[in-house]
C-alpha positions as CSV (number, residue, x, y, z in Angstrom):
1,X,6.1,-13.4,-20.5
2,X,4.3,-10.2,-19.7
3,X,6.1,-7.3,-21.0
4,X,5.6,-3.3,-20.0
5,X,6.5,0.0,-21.6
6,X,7.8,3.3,-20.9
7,X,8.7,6.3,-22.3
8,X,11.1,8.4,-21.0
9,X,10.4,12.3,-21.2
10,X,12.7,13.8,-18.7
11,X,16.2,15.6,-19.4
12,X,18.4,12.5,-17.5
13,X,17.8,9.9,-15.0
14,X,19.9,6.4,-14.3
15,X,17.5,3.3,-15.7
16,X,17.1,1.9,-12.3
17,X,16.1,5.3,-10.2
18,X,13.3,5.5,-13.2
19,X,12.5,2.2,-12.9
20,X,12.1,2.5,-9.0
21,X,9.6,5.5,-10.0
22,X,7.5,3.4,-12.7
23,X,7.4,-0.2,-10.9
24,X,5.0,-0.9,-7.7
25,X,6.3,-3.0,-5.2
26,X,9.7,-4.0,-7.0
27,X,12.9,-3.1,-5.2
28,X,16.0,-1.8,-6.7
29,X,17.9,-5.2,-6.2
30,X,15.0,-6.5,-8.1
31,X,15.2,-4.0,-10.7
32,X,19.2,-4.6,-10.7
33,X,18.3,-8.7,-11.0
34,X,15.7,-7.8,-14.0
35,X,18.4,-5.7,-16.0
36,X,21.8,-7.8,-15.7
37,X,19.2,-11.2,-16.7
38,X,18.5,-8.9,-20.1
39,X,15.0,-8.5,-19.1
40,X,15.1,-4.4,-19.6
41,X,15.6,-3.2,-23.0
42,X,16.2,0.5,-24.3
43,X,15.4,0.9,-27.1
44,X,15.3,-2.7,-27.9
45,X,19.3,-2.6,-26.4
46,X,20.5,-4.5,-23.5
47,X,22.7,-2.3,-21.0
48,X,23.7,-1.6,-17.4
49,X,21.3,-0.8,-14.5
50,X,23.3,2.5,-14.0
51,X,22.3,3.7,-17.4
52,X,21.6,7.2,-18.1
53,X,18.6,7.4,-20.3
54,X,18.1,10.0,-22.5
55,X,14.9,11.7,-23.8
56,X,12.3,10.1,-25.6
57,X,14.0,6.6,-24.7
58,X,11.8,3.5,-24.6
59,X,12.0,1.0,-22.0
60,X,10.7,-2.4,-22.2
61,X,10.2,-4.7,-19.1
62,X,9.8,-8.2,-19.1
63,X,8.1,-10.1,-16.6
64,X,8.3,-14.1,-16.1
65,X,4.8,-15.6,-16.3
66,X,3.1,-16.4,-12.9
67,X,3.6,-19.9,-11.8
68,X,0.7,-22.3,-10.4
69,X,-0.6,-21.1,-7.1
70,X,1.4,-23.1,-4.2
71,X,0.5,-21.4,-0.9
72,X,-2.1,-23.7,0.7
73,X,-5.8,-22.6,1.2
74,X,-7.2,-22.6,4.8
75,X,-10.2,-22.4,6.3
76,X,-10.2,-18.8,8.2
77,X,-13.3,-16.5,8.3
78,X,-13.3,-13.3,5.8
79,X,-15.2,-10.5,5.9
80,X,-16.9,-10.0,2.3
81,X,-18.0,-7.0,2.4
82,X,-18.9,-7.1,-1.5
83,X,-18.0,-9.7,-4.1
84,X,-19.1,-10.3,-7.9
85,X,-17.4,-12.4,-10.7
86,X,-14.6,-9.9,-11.2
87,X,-13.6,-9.2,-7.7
88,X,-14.4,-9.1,-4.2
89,X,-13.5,-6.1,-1.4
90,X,-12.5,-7.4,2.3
91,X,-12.5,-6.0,5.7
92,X,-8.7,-7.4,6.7
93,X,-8.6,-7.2,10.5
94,X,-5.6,-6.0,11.9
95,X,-2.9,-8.4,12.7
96,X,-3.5,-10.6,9.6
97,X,-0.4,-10.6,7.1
98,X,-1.9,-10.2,3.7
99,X,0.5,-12.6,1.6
100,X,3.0,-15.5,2.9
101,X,6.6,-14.7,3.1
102,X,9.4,-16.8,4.2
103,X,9.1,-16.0,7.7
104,X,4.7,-16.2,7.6
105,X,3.5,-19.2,5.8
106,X,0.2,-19.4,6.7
107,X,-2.6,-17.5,8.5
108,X,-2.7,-14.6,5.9
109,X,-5.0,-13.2,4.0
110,X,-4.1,-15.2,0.4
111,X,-4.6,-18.6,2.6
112,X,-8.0,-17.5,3.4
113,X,-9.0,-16.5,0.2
114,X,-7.6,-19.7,-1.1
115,X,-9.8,-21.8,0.7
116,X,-13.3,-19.5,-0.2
117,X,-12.9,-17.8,-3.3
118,X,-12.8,-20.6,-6.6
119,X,-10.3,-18.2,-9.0
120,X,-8.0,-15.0,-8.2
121,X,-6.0,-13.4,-10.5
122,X,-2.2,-15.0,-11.7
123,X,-0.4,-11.5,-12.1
124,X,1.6,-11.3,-8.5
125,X,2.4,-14.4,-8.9
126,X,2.1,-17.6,-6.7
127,X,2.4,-16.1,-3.4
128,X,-0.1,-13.0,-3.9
129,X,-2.8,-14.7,-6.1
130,X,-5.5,-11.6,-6.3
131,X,-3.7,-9.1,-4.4
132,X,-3.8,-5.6,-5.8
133,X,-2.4,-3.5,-3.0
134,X,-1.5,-4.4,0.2
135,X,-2.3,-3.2,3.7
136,X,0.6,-3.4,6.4
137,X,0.1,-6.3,9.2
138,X,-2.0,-4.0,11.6
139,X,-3.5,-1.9,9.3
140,X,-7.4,-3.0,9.4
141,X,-9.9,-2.0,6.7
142,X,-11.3,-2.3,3.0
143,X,-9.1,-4.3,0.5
144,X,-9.4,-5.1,-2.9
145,X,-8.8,-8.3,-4.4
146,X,-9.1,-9.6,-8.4
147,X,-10.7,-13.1,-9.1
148,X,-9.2,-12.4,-12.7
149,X,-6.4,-10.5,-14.7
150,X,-8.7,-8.5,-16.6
151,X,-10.0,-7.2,-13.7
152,X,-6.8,-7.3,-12.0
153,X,-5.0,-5.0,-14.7
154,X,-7.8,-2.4,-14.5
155,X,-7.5,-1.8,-10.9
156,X,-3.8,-1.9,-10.4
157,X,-4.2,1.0,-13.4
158,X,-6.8,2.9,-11.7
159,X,-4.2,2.6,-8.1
160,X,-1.2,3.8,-10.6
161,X,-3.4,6.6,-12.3
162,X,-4.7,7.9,-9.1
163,X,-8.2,7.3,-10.1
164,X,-9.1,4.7,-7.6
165,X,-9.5,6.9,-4.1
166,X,-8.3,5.3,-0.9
167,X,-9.1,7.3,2.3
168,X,-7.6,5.8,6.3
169,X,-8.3,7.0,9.5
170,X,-5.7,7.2,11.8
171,X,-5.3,8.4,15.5
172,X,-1.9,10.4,16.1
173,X,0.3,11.2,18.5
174,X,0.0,15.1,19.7
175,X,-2.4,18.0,19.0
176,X,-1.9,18.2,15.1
177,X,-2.1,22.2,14.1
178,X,-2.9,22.8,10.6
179,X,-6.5,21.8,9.5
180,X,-5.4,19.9,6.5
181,X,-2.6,19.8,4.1
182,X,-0.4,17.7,1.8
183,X,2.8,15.8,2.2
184,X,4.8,15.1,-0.7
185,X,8.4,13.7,-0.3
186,X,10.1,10.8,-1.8
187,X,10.7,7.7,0.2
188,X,12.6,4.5,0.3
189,X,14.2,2.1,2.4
190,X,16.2,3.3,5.7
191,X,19.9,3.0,5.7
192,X,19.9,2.5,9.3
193,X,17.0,0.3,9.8
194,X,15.9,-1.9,6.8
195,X,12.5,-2.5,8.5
196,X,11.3,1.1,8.1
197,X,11.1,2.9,5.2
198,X,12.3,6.5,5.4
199,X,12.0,10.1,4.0
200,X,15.0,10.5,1.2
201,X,16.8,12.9,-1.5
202,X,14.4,12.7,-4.6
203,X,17.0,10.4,-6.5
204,X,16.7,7.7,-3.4
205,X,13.4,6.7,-3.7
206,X,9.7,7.1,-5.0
207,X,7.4,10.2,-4.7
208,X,4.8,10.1,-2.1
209,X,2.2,12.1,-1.9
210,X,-0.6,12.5,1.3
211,X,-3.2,14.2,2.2
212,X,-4.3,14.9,5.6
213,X,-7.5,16.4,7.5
214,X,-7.7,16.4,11.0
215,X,-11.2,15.2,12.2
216,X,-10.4,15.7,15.6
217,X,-8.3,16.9,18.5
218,X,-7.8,15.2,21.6
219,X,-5.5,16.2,25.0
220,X,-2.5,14.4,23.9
221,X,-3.8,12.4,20.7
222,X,-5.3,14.0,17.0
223,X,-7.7,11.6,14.9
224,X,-6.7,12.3,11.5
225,X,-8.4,11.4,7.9
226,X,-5.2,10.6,5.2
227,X,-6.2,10.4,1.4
228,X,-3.3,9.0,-1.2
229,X,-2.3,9.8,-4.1
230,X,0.7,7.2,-4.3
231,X,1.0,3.7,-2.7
232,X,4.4,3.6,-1.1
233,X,5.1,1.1,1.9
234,X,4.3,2.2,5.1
235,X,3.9,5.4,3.2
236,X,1.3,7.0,5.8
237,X,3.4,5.8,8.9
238,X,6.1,7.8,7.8
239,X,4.5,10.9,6.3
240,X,3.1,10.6,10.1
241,X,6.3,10.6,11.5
242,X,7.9,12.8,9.6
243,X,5.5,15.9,10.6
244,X,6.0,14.9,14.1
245,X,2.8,13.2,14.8
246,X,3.3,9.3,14.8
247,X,0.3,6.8,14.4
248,X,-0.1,5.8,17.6
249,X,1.2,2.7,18.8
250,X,3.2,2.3,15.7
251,X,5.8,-0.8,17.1
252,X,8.1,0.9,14.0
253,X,8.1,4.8,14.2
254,X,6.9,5.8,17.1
255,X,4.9,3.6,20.6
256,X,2.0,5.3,22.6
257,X,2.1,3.2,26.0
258,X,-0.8,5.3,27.6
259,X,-3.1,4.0,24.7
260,X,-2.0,0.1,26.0
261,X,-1.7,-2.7,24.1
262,X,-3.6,-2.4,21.0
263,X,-1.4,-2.5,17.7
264,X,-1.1,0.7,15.7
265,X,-4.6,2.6,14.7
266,X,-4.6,2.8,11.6
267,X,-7.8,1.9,9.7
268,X,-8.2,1.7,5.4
269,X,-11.6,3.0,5.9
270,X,-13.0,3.7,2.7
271,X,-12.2,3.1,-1.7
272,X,-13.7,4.5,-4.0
273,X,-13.3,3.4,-7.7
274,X,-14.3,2.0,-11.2
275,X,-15.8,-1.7,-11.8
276,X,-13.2,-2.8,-14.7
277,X,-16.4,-4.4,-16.5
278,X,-19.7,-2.1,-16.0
279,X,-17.7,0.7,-15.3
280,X,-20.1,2.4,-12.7
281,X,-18.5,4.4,-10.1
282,X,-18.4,1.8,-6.9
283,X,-17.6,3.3,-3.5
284,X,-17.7,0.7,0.1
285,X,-16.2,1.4,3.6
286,X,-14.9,-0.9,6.7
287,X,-16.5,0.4,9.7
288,X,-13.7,1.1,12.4
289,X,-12.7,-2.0,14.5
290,X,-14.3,-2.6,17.6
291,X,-10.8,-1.5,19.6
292,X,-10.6,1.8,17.9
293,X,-13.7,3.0,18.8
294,X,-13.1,1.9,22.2
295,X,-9.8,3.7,22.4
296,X,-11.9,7.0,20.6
297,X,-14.3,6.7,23.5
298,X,-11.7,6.8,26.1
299,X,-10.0,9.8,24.3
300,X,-13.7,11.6,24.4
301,X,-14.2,10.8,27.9
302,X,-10.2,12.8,28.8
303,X,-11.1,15.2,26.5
304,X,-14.5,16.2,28.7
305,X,-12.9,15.5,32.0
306,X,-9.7,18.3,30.8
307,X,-12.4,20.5,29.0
């Protein structure tokens, strides 16, 4: 069983909303399941999920060990752009789901690497063998993914730490105005709509931070740059939305019909970050997808007609 610690520092905070802040990719029923099983401790005390902790309060998380891989391994084409013994980084095109789910079985990205890479890392689990951090269904670009847990471990701490730099491209609904500029709001799932996640009060959700640069300006359409500094789901889709520029053709929060058919443009473009074992600085990009320089084109070509 894989255990993790924390220390709490602040004034007050319920065990779960702190938990929510500390835990990647866990829910709150999760968190909820985790602390009425006794697998939360304060200060080596079990208690209730509504807990108020109190400072300089240690919490202890334990983790049930990964089970055996069970997703099946099929043969589907991946785009290496670098691999060594410790880990690989992929070009994920859009529309492939990263790990199988009880609605997508197969056809993702953890079948492929299944069939062509010989080990991946145990820590997510059976479903997620290798998986680091996820991109969204029709988000295309660079990945990372671990062949083992001590490489696994490093980079999910470099992703927590904010050391490891991930920078997207994304084309935007409207003229965006400022230059650049940073987004920092919490987020967490929508009351109204449990597919979207949704800007919230601090003591809802997680912090998320953006940063934004606008690359260019179009008639009716910005192309913008977005470095994080968090991981939250669907975190740049949102921040997008919530300044009133949408990714365009989002099927979520917000559809651009004149751009047609094309699945939202959003692109991982570039990471930047430490190799857990020779510890040289390591930096590789995704080239945008053949579609979004197409749709860039057609954006260039309005852009001198209006001009």
């Amino acid at each position: 069983m894989e255990k993790k610690i924390f220390k709490f520092n602040d004034s007050k905070q319920r065990l779960d909303l702190f938990l929510m802040t500390k835990l990647e990719n866990v829910s709150r029923s999760h968190i909820k399941n985790l602390v009425d099983s006794q697998k939360v401790l304060v200060d080596g005390k079990v208690v209730k999920a509504g807990y108020e902790l109190k400072p300089n309060q240690t919490v202890e998380v334990f983790f049930e060990e990964p089970k055996p891989v069970e997703a099946k391994a099929e043969n589907i084409p991946l785009d290496i752009i670098y691999e060594d013994s410790d880990l690989l980084v992929i070009n994920k095109p859009q529309g492939m789901v990263v790990h199988p789910s009880s609605t997508t079985k197969d056809g993702t990205l953890v079948n492929a690497l299944l069939f062509s890479v010989k080990d991946l890392s145990g820590i997510n689990g059976e479903l997620r063998p290798g998986i680091v951090h996820r991109l969204d269904k029709d988000t295309s670009g660079v990945m990372l993914v671990a062949k083992n847990d001590f490489a696994h471990k490093n980079l999910a701490k470099q992703i927590q730490e904010k050391t490891c730099k991930r920078e997207y491209w994304a084309i935007v609904c409207g003229i965006v105005k400022p230059d650049y500029g940073t987004i920092s709001t919490h987020i967490a799932r929508s009351k109204k709509d449990r597919k979207k996640m949704a800007v919230c009060p601090p003591f809802e959700g997680r912090v998320a931070i953006s940063n934004f640069k606008v690359l260019k300006r179009f008639d009716k359409f910005s192309l913008m740059q977005w470095n994080l500094e968090t991981g939250r789901t669907h975190q740049i889709r949102v921040h997008a939305k919530h300044m009133g520029h949408p990714v365009a053709a989002d099927p979520i929060y917000g559809k651009s019909p004149q751009l047609g058919h094309c699945g939202q443009l959003l692109h991982s473009k570039k990471i930047t970050f430490t190799h857990p074992r020779t510890n040289k600085v390591l930096e590789f990009e995704a080239p945008l997808p053949h579609f979004f320089e197409e749709i860039l084109g057609q954006l260039e070509n309005k852009n001198d007609i209006n001009n």
